[in-house]
C-alpha positions, 0 to 999 in steps of 0.5 A: 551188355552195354558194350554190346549195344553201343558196338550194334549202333555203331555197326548199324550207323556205319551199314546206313552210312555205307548204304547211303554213300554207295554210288548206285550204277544203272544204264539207260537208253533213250531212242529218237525217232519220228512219231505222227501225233494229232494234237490239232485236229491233223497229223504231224510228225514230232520228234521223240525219245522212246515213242513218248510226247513228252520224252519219258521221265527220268528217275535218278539218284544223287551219287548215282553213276549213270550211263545212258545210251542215245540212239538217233534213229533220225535221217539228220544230227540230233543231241540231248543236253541235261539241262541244270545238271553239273557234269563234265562239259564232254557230256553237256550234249551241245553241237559245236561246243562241247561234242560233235552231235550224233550222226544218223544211226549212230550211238553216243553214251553219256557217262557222269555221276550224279551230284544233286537232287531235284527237279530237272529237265532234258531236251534237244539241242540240235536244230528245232529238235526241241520245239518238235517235242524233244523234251522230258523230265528228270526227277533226281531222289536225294540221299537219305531219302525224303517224303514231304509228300504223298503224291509226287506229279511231274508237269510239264508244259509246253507249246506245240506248233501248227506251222513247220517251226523252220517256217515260223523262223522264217515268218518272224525274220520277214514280218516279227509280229507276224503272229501278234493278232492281238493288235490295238484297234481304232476302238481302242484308240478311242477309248484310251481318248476317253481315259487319258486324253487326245494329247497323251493317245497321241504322244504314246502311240507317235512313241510305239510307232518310233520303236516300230512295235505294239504294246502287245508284242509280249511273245513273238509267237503266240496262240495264233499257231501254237497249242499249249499241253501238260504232259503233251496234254491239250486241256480238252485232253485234261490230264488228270492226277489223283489224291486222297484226302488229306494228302500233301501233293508236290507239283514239279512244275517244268516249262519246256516251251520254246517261246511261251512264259506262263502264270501257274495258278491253282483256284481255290489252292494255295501254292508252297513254293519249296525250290526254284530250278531244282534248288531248295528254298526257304518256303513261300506261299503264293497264289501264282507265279509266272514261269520263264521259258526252262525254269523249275518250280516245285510246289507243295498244294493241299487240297483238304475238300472232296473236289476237284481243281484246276491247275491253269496256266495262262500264256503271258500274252492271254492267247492260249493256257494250258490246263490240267486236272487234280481230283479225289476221283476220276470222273469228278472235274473242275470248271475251268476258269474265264481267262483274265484280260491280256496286259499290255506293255508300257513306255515305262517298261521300256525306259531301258530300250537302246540304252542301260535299263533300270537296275531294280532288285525289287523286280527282277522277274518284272511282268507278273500279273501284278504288275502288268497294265491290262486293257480292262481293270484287274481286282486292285488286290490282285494288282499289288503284293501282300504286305509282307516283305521279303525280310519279314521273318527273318531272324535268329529263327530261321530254318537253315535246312531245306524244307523238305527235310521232314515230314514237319514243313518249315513255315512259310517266309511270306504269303504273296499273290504272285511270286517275284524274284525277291520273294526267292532265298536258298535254304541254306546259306552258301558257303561260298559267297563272297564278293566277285573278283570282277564284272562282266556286262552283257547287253541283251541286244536286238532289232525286232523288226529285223529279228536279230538277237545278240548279246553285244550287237554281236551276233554268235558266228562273230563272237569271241569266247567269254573266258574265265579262270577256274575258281573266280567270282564273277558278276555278270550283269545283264543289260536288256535294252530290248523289248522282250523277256529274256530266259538266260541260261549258263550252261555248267555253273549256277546263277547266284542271283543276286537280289540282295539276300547275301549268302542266301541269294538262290541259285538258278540255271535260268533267270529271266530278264525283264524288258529295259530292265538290268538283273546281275547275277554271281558265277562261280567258276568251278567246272573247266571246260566249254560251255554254251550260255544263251537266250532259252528263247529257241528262236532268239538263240537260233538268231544269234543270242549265243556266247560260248563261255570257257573255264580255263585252268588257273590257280583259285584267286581267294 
């Protein structure tokens, strides 16, 4: 009897780990086309996969085969590029560098087997095609399955155009703040007199005016044209996810915008944070975060009282939010909270402007609220972090599995008013850190009031290839001497960010850098092939701020 039941349990745990490991196989496909929308008040005509604004969501799962038909139904070239996820470059879907495009009623099929598990994201990469509404979620199931929820939302937000995006570009390249309506006025003049005196008003105004911009040029395009949607929702829209009490509700939180940075909050909900560009982390718990331009967050929320709350998200210059709803019942809504005041930059966030910026890891996503100087005071509660620290919690103790792993959430590193960079470490260490073999700098470079992007001065039509040899560590450190944040993304290979955690520095496939501000990253060079890597700031990389990277063939140097 005893060799009968250990030879079932041995049955049954090689059918579980046959069933697991099985590559599943499915086909999809995904038609762009022309649809007229109304978001605004008038007609417009987006560009869209299946007839969808936003695109549809696409479930897959880790080791699954996929084979996915794109059809262009348009009258010009169109792509998709799946954005954060490892596969062969062929299949990257980048025009120029790693395929032709699709051609007007022809058909491209992608075919790559699926290595991770996460919350990514689609979208165009042809043209404007992306800011016209070509985007969608990719939600990705791992093996063996896990639940740490009971609700499971995709939200993604994005800024949808009144004006022709080719004309905005346009605009930007003749006037650069053409759509900053938020300009200081003869009254504020006044009133920085009366707070720090005629001598020092002078002195920064003399000094924005050398650098030929305003403290409020935080977003070259801005409310002043564009609308801003969850789930291609305007917030009179209110899209709605419901919950029952007691349910644990992960957010997938994905910002598709082309230009817009937003601050997430949840009032009256604490936020948990458990992964970062689709990458699990040890837990945090915030009550906001700012979201760069094609970054992930996914967080768990626990709404225990028999109301409804507001999922907000703020523009990072105050001209617009986006807003959604989480209720028990339909019917039941939340009032929507008074936006805050718009922040300002500082001369001393520009101390890195036209030269090397100020390497701070305690920072790196500088230009949360918390830091950020306001035209009217901020709670000062709000001004600061908790007094935790990052390395509070750290010890023989600390989970080394991800946080989703079981119905038992590991407890949280921290407790922040808003999420920073150094707040974010990997669930588990990396097996493959080690120190780089060499460092490559990359000037984020511009004129702003030319707007001109570059990395180098150099713009991309007169740009060499970065090249690489398969296997190696490289840092790449980047060095913004401009005024803007930066979303950098590398296509092909993580970003091992390097905000001084080690082993556990998380990996991203965005990393914002913050005006005057140097952020250094690790590359591991594990994918041969051609790969774009540039500002996700659409109308910065249409300006030049693009490189290709190539991963050649070479013998690994550890």
């Amino acid at each position: 009897m005893k060799i009968s039941l250990r030879r079932f349990f041995f049955f049954t745990l090689c059918l579980s780990h046959l069933w697991f490991g099985l590559a599943a196989a499915d086909t999809y496909t995904l038609s762009i086309g022309e649809k007229l929308v109304n978001l605004t008040g008038k007609k417009q005509t987006a560009i869209v996969a299946n007839d969808g604004l936003p695109s549809p969501t696409l479930h897959w799962r880790e080791g699954e085969d996929v084979t996915l038909h794109v059809i262009n139904r348009l009258q010009e070239p169109t792509s998709i590029h799946w954005h954060g996820i490892v596969l062969p470059y062929q299949m990257d879907g980048v025009p120029g560098v790693s395929f032709p495009g699709i051609e007007p009623g022809e058909t491209f099929t992608y075919r790559f087997q699926v290595k991770q598990h996460g919350t990514y994201w689609y979208h165009g990469h042809s043209g404007m095609q992306e800011q016209q509404g070509l985007f969608g979620a990719l939600v990705i199931d791992p093996v063996p399955p896990q639940s740490p929820a009971e609700r499971d939302y995709v939200l993604l937000l994005s800024d949808w155009p009144e004006a022709d995006p080719y004309r905005t570009h346009a605009r930007l390249k003749k006037q650069s703040d053409y759509y900053n309506f938020q300009k200081r006025t003869v009254f504020d003049f006044f009133n920085d007199i009366r707070q720090h005196g005629f001598s020092d008003t002078i002195s920064d105004r003399l000094a924005w005016g050398q650098m030929r911009m305003e403290p409020t040029d935080l977003a070259d395009v801005t409310g002043a044209t564009y609308h801003f949607l969850v789930n291609g929702h305007t917030p009179a829209m209110n899209w709605t996810g419901l919950f029952s009490s007691g349910d644990r509700v992960r957010l997938r939180i994905i910002n598709a915008s082309a230009m817009t940075y937003f601050d997430v909050r949840i009032p009256g909900l604490a936020m948990h944070v458990i992964a970062a560009d689709g990458q699990a982390v040890m837990p945090v718990d915030v009550e906001e975060f700012r979201i760069a331009v094609a970054e992930t967050y996914d967080v768990l929320v626990e709404p225990k009282a028999d109301r409804a709350y507001r999922i907000f998200a703020e523009a990072m210059d105050r001209s617009g939010f986006a807003a959604a709803t989480l209720t028990p019942r339909i019917g039941l809504l939340a009032e929507l909270p008074k936006m805050r005041p718009r922040t300002l930059l500082t001369m001393a966030d520009m101390e890195g402007h036209g030269g090397h910026g100020e390497h701070d890891h305690h920072d790196q996503h500088e230009g949360m609220p918390m830091s950020d100087t306001a035209e009217k005071p901020i709670d000062a509660e709000h001004a600061e972090h908790s007094e935790h620290t990052m390395h509070q919690g750290h010890g023989a103790s600390m989970p080394m599995t991800e946080p989703e792993k079981s119905r038992q959430e590991a407890p949280a590193m921290g407790s922040y008013k808003a999420l920073s960079y150094q707040h974010l470490m990997a669930a588990a260490p990396n097996p493959e850190w080690r120190q780089p073999d060499r460092e490559i700098t990359l000037r984020l470079t511009g004129n702003m009031y030319r707007y001109i992007w570059s990395f180098d001065d150099i713009k991309y039509s007169e740009s060499e290839p970065i090249r690489v040899k398969f296997g190696e560590h490289i840092r790449f450190t980047y060095v913004n001497e401009t005024m803007m944040n930066h979303p950098i993304h590398l296509h092909g290979l993580w970003q091992y960010l390097d905000n001084g955690n080690g082993a556990y520095n998380p990996k991203k496939h965005v990393i914002n850098v913050p005006p005057g501000k140097t952020v250094s990253v690790i590359v591991v060079a594990d994918a041969e092939g051609e790969w774009a890597f540039h500002c996700h700031l659409l109308y910065h990389m249409d300006a030049g701020m693009f490189r290709k990277l190539i991963v050649e063939k070479g013998e690994r140097t550890d």
